[in-house]
C-alpha positions in Angstrom: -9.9 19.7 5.7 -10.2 17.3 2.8 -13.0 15.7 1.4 -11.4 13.6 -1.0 -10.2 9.8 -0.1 -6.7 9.9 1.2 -4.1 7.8 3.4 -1.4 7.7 5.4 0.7 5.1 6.8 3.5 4.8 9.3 5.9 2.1 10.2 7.4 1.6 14.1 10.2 -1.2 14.9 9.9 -1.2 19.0 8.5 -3.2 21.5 4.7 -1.4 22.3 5.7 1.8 24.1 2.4 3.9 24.2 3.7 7.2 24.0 5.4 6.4 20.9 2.1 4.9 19.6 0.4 8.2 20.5 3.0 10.4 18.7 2.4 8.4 15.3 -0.9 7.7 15.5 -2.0 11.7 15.9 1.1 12.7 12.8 -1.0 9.7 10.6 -4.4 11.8 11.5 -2.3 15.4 11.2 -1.2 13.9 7.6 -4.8 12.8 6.9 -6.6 16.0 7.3 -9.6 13.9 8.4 -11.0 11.1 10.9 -10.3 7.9 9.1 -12.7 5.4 8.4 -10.5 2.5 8.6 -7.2 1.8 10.3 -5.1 -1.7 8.8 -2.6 -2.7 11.3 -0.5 -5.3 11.6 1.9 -6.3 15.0 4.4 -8.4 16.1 3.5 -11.5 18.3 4.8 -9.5 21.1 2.0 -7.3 21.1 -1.0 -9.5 21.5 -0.9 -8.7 25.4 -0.6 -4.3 24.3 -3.6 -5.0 21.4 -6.4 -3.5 23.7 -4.2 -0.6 24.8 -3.5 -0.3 21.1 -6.6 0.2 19.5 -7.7 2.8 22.4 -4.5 4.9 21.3 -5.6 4.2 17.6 -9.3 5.3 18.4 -8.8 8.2 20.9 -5.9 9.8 19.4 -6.7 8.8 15.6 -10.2 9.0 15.8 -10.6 6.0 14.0 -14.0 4.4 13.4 -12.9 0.9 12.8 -9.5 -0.8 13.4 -8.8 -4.2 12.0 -5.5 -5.9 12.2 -3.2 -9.4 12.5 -0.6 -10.7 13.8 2.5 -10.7 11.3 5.8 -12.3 11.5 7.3 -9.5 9.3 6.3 -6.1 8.7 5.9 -3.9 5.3 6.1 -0.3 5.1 7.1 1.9 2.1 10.2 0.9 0.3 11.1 -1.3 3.1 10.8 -5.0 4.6 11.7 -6.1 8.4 11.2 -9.8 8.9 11.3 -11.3 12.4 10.8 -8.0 14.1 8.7 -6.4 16.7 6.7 -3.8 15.9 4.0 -2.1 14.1 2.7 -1.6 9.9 -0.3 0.7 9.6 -2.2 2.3 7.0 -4.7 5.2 8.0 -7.8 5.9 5.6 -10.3 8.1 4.8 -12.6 7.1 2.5 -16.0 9.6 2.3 -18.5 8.4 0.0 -17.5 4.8 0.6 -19.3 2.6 3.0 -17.4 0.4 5.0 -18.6 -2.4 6.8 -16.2 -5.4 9.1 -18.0 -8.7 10.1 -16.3 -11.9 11.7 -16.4 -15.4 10.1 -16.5 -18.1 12.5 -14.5 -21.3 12.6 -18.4 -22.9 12.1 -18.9 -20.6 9.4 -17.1 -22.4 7.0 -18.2 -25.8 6.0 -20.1 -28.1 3.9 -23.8 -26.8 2.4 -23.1 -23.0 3.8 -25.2 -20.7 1.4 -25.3 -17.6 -0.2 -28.2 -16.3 1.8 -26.3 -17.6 5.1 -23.7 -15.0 4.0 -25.4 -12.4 2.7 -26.9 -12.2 6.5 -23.6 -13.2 8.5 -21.7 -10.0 6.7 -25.0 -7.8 6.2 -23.9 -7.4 2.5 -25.8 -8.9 -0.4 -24.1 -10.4 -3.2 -25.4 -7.9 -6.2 -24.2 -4.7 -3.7 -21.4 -2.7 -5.9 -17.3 -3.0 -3.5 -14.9 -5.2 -3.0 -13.4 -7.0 -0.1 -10.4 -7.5 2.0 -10.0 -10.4 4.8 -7.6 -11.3 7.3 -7.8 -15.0 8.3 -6.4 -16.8 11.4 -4.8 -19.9 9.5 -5.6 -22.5 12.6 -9.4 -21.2 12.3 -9.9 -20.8 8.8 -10.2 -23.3 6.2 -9.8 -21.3 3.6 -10.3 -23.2 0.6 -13.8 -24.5 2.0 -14.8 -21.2 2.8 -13.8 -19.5 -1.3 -15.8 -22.3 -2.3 -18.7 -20.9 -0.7 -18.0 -16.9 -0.5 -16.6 -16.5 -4.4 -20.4 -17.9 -4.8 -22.0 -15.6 -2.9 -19.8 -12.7 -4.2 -19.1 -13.4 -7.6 -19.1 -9.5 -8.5 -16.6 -9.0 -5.8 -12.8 -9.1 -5.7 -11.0 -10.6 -2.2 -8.0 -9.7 -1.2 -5.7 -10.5 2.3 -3.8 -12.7 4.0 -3.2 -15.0 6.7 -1.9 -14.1 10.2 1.7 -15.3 11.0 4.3 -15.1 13.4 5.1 -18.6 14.9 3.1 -21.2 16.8 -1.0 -21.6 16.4 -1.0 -19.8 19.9 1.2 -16.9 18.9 -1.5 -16.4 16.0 -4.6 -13.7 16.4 -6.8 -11.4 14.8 -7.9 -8.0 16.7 -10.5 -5.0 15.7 -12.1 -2.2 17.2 -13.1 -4.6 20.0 -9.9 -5.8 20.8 -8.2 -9.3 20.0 -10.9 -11.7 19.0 -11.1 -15.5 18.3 -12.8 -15.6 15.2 -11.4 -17.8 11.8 -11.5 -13.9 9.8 -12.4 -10.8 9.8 -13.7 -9.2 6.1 -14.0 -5.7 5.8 -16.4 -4.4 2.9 -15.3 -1.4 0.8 -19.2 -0.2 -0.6 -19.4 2.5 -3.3 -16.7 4.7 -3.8 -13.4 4.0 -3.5 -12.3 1.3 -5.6 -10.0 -1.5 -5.0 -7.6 -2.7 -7.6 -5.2 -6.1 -7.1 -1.0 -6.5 -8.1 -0.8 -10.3 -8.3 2.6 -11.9 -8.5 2.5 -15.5 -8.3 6.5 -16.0 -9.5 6.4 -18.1 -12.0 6.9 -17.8 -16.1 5.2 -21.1 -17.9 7.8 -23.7 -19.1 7.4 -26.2 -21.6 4.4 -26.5 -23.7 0.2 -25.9 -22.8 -1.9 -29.0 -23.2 -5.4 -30.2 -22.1 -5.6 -32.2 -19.2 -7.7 -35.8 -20.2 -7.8 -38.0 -17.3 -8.2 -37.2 -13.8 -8.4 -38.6 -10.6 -9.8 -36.3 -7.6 -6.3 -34.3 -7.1 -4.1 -36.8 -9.1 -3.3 -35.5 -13.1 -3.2 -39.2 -14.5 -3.0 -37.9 -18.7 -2.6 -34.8 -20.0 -2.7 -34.5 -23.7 -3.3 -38.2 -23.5 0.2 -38.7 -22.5 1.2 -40.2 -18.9 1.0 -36.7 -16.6 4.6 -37.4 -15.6 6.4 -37.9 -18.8 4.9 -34.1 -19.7 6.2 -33.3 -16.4 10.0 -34.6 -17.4 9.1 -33.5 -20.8 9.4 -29.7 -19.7 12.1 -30.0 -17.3 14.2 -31.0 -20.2 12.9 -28.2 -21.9 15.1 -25.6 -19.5 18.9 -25.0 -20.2 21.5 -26.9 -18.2 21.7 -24.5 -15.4 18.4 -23.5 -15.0 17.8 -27.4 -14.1 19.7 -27.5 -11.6 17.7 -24.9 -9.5 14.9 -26.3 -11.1 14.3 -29.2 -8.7 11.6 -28.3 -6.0 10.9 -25.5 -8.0 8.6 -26.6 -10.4 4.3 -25.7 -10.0 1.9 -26.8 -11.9 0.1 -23.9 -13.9 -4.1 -24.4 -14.9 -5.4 -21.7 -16.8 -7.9 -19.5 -16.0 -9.5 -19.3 -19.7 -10.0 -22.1 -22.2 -10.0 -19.2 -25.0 -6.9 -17.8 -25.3 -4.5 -18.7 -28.7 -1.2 -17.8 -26.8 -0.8 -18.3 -22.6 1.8 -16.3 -20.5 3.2 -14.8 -17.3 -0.2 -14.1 -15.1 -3.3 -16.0 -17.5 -2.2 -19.5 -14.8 -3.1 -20.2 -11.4 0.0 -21.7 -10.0 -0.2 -25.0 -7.6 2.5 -26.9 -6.1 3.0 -30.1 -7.2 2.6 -32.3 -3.7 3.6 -35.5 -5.2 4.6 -37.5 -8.0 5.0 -41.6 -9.3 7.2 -42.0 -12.0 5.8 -45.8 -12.7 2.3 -45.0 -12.5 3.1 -41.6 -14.5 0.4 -39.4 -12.0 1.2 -36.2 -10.4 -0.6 -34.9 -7.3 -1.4 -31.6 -7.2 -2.2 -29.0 -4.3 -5.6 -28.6 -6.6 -8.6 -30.1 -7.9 -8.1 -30.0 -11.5 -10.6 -30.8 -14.4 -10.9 -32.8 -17.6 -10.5 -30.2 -20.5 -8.7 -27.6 -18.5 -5.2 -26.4 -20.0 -2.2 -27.0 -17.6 1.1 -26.1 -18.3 4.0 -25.7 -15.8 6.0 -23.2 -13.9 9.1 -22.4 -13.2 10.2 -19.8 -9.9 12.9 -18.3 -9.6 14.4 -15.1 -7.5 14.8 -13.6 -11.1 11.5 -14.4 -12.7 9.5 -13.4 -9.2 11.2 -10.1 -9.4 10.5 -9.9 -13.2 6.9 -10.5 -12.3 6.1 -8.7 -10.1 7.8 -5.6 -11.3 5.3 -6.8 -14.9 2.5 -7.0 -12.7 2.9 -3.3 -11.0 3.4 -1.4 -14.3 0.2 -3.2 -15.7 -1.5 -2.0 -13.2 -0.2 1.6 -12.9 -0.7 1.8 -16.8 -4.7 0.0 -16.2 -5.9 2.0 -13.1 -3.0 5.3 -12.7 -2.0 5.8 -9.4 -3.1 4.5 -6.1 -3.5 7.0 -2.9 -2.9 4.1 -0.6 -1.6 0.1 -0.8 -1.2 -2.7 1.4 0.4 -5.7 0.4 0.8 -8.9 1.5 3.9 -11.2 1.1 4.3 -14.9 1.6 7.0 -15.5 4.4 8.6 -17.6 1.5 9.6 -14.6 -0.3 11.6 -11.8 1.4 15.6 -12.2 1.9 15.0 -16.2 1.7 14.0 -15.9 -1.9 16.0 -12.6 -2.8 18.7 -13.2 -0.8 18.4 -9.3 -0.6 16.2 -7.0 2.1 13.2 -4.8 1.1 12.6 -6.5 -2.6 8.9 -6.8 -3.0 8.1 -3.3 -1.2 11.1 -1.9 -3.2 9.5 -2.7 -6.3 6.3 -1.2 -5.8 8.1 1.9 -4.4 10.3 2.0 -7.8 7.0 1.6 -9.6 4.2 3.8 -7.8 6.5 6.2 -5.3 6.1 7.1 -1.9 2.7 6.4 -2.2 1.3 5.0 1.2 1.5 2.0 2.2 1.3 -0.8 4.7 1.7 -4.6 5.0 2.8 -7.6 6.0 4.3 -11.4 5.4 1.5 -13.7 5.3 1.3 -17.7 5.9 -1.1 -17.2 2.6 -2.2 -14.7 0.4 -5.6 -14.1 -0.6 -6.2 -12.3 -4.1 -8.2 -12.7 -7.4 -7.0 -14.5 -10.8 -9.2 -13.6 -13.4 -12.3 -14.0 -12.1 -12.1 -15.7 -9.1 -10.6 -15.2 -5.7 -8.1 -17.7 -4.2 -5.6 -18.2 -1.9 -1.8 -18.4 -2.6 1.8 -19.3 -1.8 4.7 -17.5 -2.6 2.7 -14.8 -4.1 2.8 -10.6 -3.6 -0.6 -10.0 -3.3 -1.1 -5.7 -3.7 -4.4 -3.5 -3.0 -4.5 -0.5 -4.3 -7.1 1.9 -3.4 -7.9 4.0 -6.2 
C-alpha cells in the first residue's frame, strides 16, 4: 500500500455499459494502491440518465469518497483527444495529508453585494486557509464573471481552476457528485494542505504591434489609448503583420491588458486576452469583452494554430522547469480549439504528453475555462487550461 499522493486515470469511448465501468474503475483503484479521495469524471450527454448508476460503480468498486464530474462534449485522456464522442475521462486520486472539501454554488449565490463572509460559510473554507481550488460550472446557471468578482475576493490566496460543462443544448448540460446529478450553477472542490496545485495557461496568442497605456474609457468601450483614437492603434498593428499573416488575421485579433503596470519589456503569457466584440471606425472606439481601466497597458493579440501550439508547448516546459513533474493532470480545452483550430486530432493532450509523459491524466472540452493570470483567477476562451497536482 502507498502512502504517498498518487493517480490514475482511464479513458472509455462506449455508450455506459456497467460492467465495463466496473472493470476500469477497480484496475484505476488496483493501479492506485489506495482508496482515492477524489474521483474527476467527465461524460458524454448520453450518460446523464446512467450518472446515478455511475457514481455507485465509482463508489463501490473504487471506493471513492467523493465523485465530482460534468458533462463534456469531448473527452481528454493521455496523449489523446475524442470530440463529439460518448463516453467517459476520469482521473482517480489519492491524496493523504490533503483535506478535500466539495460544496455547491447556487444560481442565487452569485450576485450583486455577495460577501466574503457569505462564502467563507457557503463552502466551509475561510479565505486565509492554505489550498487551492478547482470548479466545474453549469454555464446556463453560472454567471461566471459576477461570481470571480466576488470569490477572487474572498480567496485572494487561492488559485481556481475548471471549466464549464458542454455538450449541446442548456438541457443536455449537468453537473453530478457523490449525490448524483444535481442542479446547482458549480460545484468547487477545495484541495487543503498538502498536495499542491500548479496551473499550464495557454491563452494562444503572441502580442502584435506595440504596448501603450489606455487614457480614455467608457464602461467596456477603449475610446484613446496612448491618446490616439482606440481604432487607429487597432489598424496601426494590423499593418504591423506581414502580408500573409493579415490575411488570417481578420477575426483573429484579441485585445491583450496586462496583468502588471511594472514590467520594461511584455510578452507571450504577462496579458489577459479579450475578444474584441465590436468596433466603429468613425468614432475610433473598440468594445471589448472586458472592463478595462484608465492607466492600464493594452496591447493586442494575434492566434493562430501555430502560435497556440507554440504556446502552449512554452507554457508546459515553464512549468515542468518551475514545479518538476506532476503525478496527475486534468486539463481543460475550449471546444474552439481541438481539430477546428489544429486541423489535426489529439494536439493539446499531445503536447502535454510530449512534455510531461504518460503522466496521468484526465479532461475535457469546455464552453470556458477557468484558470489564474498572475494573480487573479478568470475565465477564458480558447485557452488550455492544465492542473497539475504536484
Amino acid at each position: 500500500m502507498t502512502t504517498s499522493n498518487c493517480a490514475a486515470s482511464h479513458i472509455e469511448l462506449t455508450t455506459y455499459d456497467e460492467e465495463k465501468m466496473c472493470e476500469a474503475v477497480e484496475a484505476c483503484r488496483e493501479r492506485l494502491g489506495e482508496n482515492p479521495d477524489c474521483v474527476f469524471c467527465f461524460v458524454s450527454s448520453d450518460w446523464k440518465r446512467h450518472v446515478g448508476d455511475l457514481v455507485e460503480v465509482i463508489q463501490v468498486h473504487g471506493r471513492a469518497k467523493l465523485v465530482v464530474g460534468c458533462s463534456a462534449d469531448g473527452l481528454i485522456g493521455i496523449g489523446e483527444e475524442n470530440e463529439s464522442v460518448s463516453g467517459i475521462s476520469m482521473l482517480f486520486l489519492s491524496l493523504p495529508g490533503t483535506k478535500v472539501r466539495c460544496c455547491s454554488i447556487e444560481e442565487g449565490d452569485v450576485g450583486e453585494g455577495v460577501t466574503s463572509d457569505y462564502w467563507h460559510r457557503v463552502t466551509g473554507v475561510k479565505g486565509d486557509e492554505e489550498g487551492d481550488w478547482i470548479v466545474l460550472g453549469n454555464p446556463a446557471l453560472l454567471s461566471p464573471e459576477k461570481w470571480l468578482m466576488s470569490w477572487n475576493a474572498s480567496y485572494p490566496r487561492s488559485k481556481t481552476f475548471g471549466g464549464l460543462a458542454s455538450g449541446g443544448g442548456e438541457e443536455d448540460l449537468f453537473l453530478f457528485s457523490t449525490a448524483g446529478v444535481s442542479e446547482p450553477a458549480a460545484l468547487a472542490v477545495h484541495f487543503g494542505g498538502g498536495v499542491r496545485l500548479q496551473g499550464v495557461v495557454s491563452q494562444g496568442c503572441r502580442p502584435i504591434g506595440e504596448p501603450y497605456t489606455i487614457t480614455s474609457v467608457d464602461d467596456n468601450y477603449v475610446v484613446e489609448i496612448a491618446s490616439q483614437r482606440a481604432f487607429d492603434v487597432l489598424e496601426e498593428a494590423f499593418n504591423s503583420l506581414e502580408a500573409e499573416e493579415q490575411a488570417g488575421a481578420r477575426g483573429n485579433i484579441f485585445a491583450g491588458i496586462a496583468m502588471s503596470e511594472y514590467r520594461e519589456e511584455y510578452g507571450r503569457g504577462d496579458f489577459l486576452v479579450r475578444n474584441i466584440i465590436g468596433g466603429d471606425p468613425d468614432a475610433g472606439v473598440l468594445a471589448l469583452g472586458a472592463f478595462p481601466r484608465v492607466g492600464q497597458t493594452l496591447q493586442f493579440q494575434l492566434r493562430d494554430k501555430d502560435t497556440a501550439d507554440e504556446d502552449l508547448r512554452h507554457a508546459c516546459e515553464e512549468a515542468q522547469r518551475e514545479h518538476g513533474e506532476p503525478f496527475g493532470m486534468l486539463l481543460f480545452s475550449c471546444t474552439g480549439r481541438g481539430v477546428r483550430m489544429f486541423g489535426v486530432p489529439n494536439h493539446d493532450a499531445g503536447v502535454v504528453e510530449d512534455v510531461f509523459g504518460k503522466v496521468s491524466l484526465a479532461g475535457f472540452f469546455c464552453n470556458g475555462e477557468i484558470a489564474p493570470v498572475g494573480n487573479q483567477n478568470f475565465l477564458h476562451g480558447y485557452t488550455a487550461a492544465g492542473v497539475m497536482f504536484c
